[in-house]
N, C-alpha and C positions, 0 to 999 in steps of 0.2 A: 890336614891332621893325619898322619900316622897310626894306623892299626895298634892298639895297645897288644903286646906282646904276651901278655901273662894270661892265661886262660883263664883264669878268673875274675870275673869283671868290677871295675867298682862300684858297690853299692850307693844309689845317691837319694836321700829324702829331700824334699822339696819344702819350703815354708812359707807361702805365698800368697794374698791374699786376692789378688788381681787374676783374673780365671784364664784371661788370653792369652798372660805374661809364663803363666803356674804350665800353663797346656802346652805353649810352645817351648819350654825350656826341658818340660817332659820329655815332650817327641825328641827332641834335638837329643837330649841323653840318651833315650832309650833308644833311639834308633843308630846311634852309633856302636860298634862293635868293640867290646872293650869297658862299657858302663849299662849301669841297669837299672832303674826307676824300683826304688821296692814300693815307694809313695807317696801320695803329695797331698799337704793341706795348708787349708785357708785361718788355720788359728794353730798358735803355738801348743795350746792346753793337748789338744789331740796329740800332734805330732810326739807328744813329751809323753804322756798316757802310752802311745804304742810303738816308746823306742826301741825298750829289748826286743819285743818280736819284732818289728821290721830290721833293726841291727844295721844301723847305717852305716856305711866308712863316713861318709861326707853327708852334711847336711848343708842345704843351699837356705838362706834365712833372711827375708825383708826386716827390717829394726821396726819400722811402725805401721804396726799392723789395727786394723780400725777400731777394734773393740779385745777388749779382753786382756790378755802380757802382750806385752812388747819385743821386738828382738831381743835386747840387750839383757831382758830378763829371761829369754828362753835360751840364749846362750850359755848361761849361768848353769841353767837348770842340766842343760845337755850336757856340760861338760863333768857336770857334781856327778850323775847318771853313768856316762856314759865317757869318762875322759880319753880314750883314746879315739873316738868321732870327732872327724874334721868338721868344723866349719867355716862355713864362707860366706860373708855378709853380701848380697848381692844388693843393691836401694837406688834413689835417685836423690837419696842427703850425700850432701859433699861435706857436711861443715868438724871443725876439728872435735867437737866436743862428743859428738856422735860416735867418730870414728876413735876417739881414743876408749869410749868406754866401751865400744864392742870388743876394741882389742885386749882391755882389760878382763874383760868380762870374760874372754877365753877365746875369741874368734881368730882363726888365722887366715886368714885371707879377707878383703875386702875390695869387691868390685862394684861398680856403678853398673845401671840395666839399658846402659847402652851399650857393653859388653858384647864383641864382636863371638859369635859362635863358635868360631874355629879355639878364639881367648878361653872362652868360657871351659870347654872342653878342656883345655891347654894346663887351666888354673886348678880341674878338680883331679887331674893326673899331679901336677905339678904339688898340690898339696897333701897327698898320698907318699910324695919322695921325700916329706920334709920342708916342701918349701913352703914361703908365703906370699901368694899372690895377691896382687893391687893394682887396680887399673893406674895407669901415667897419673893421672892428676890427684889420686888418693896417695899415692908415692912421696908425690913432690910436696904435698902437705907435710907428710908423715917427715921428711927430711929437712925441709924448710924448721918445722918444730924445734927441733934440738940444734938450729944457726938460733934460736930467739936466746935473750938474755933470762939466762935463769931466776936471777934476783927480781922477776919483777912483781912491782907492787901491787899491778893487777891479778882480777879473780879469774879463773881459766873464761866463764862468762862475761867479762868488762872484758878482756882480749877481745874476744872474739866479736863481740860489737865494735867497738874500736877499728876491727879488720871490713867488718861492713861499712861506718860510716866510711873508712878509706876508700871503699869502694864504690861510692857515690851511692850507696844504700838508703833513703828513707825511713824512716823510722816505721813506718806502715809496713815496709818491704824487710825490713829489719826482724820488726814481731812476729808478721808471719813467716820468716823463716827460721826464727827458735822458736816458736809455739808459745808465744806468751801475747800481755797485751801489751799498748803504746807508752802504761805508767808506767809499767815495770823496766823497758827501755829507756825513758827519761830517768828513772832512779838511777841506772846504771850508768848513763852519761853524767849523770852529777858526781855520783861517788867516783867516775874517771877523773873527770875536771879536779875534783879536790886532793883526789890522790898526784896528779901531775901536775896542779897547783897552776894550771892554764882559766881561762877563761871562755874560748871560745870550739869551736869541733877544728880549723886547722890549727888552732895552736896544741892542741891535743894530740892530731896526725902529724904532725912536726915533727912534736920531742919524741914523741913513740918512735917514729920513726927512726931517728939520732939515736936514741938510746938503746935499739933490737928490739921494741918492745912487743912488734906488728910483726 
């Protein structure tokens, strides 16, 4: 990583709820030449409370956070506040749903907290030029989206089950990774089936499949 050039460093707030993750990403900032830690917390409520005085360029932002808003709400908040502050959803959610409404919600950049250091750095320069950084496989999501067929009759949430059963997912493994329970997954697979007018989960991944639906 390259000395950033401009004597003024980038200011970066932290939004993290994990102490290890929140500390190490600290030090890596702050002790690079070129960016500056003005703060870090473990709930969005705070961080939104002491935006203007801390005056971030870049806010780094986990989406689900254990109690209290959520990312995707404190994005909002940041941006209504403060919309020229960059943010960067940093998480270990992969899935589409997540990632389009951070992007809505105002986020620009979205990286996973497996995020190489040298990346990470890379990503809070590179969205200070304008850009929008994403790690490889939130990318190929993000592009993959717009090959799918527009028309289709599913709900952005029946996709996205749809793409887990594809995936040899569980129904167990399914709900706990949208945060719902086992019915509300069954309902979904039924209103699939009826909407694609199949009967079984591969005839379901079949035509989806045939038709761009996945």
């Amino acid at each position: 990583m390259q000395n950033i050039k401009n004597t003024t460093p980038i200011k970066v707030c932290i939004v993290e709820d994990d102490t290890i993750i929140r500390n190490g990403f600290s030090m890596l900032i702050d002790g690079t030449p070129g960016f500056r830690i003005v703060n870090t917390y473990n709930r969005c409520e705070e961080a939104i409370k002491n935006l203007c005085e801390d005056s971030p360029d870049v806010v780094l932002i986990d989406i689900e956070l254990p109690s209290g808003m959520n990312g995707i709400e404190g994005i909002e908040k940041i941006k209504k506040s403060r919309p020229k502050t960059n943010v960067i959803v940093i998480t270990v959610y992969e899935n589409d749903e997540l990632i389009f409404k951070a992007l809505c919600a105002g986020a620009g950049g979205y990286l996973t907290k497996s995020v190489q250091p040298a990346k990470l750095l890379e990503a809070i320069k590179d969205i200070q030029e304008g850009g929008a950084p994403m790690s490889t496989s939130i990318a190929r999501r993000v592009v993959a989206s717009f090959h799918k067929n527009q028309n289709t009759p599913l709900t952005q949430r029946e996709t996205e089950v749809l793409e887990l059963l594809a995936k040899g997912k569980s129904y167990t493994h399914i709900a706990e990774e949208l945060f719902v329970n086992k019915e509300t997954i069954r309902t979904h697979i039924k209103n699939i089936y009826w909407k694609l007018e199949v009967h079984t989960k591969a005839e379901a991944i079949e035509k989806a499949v045939q038709e761009r639906l996945i």
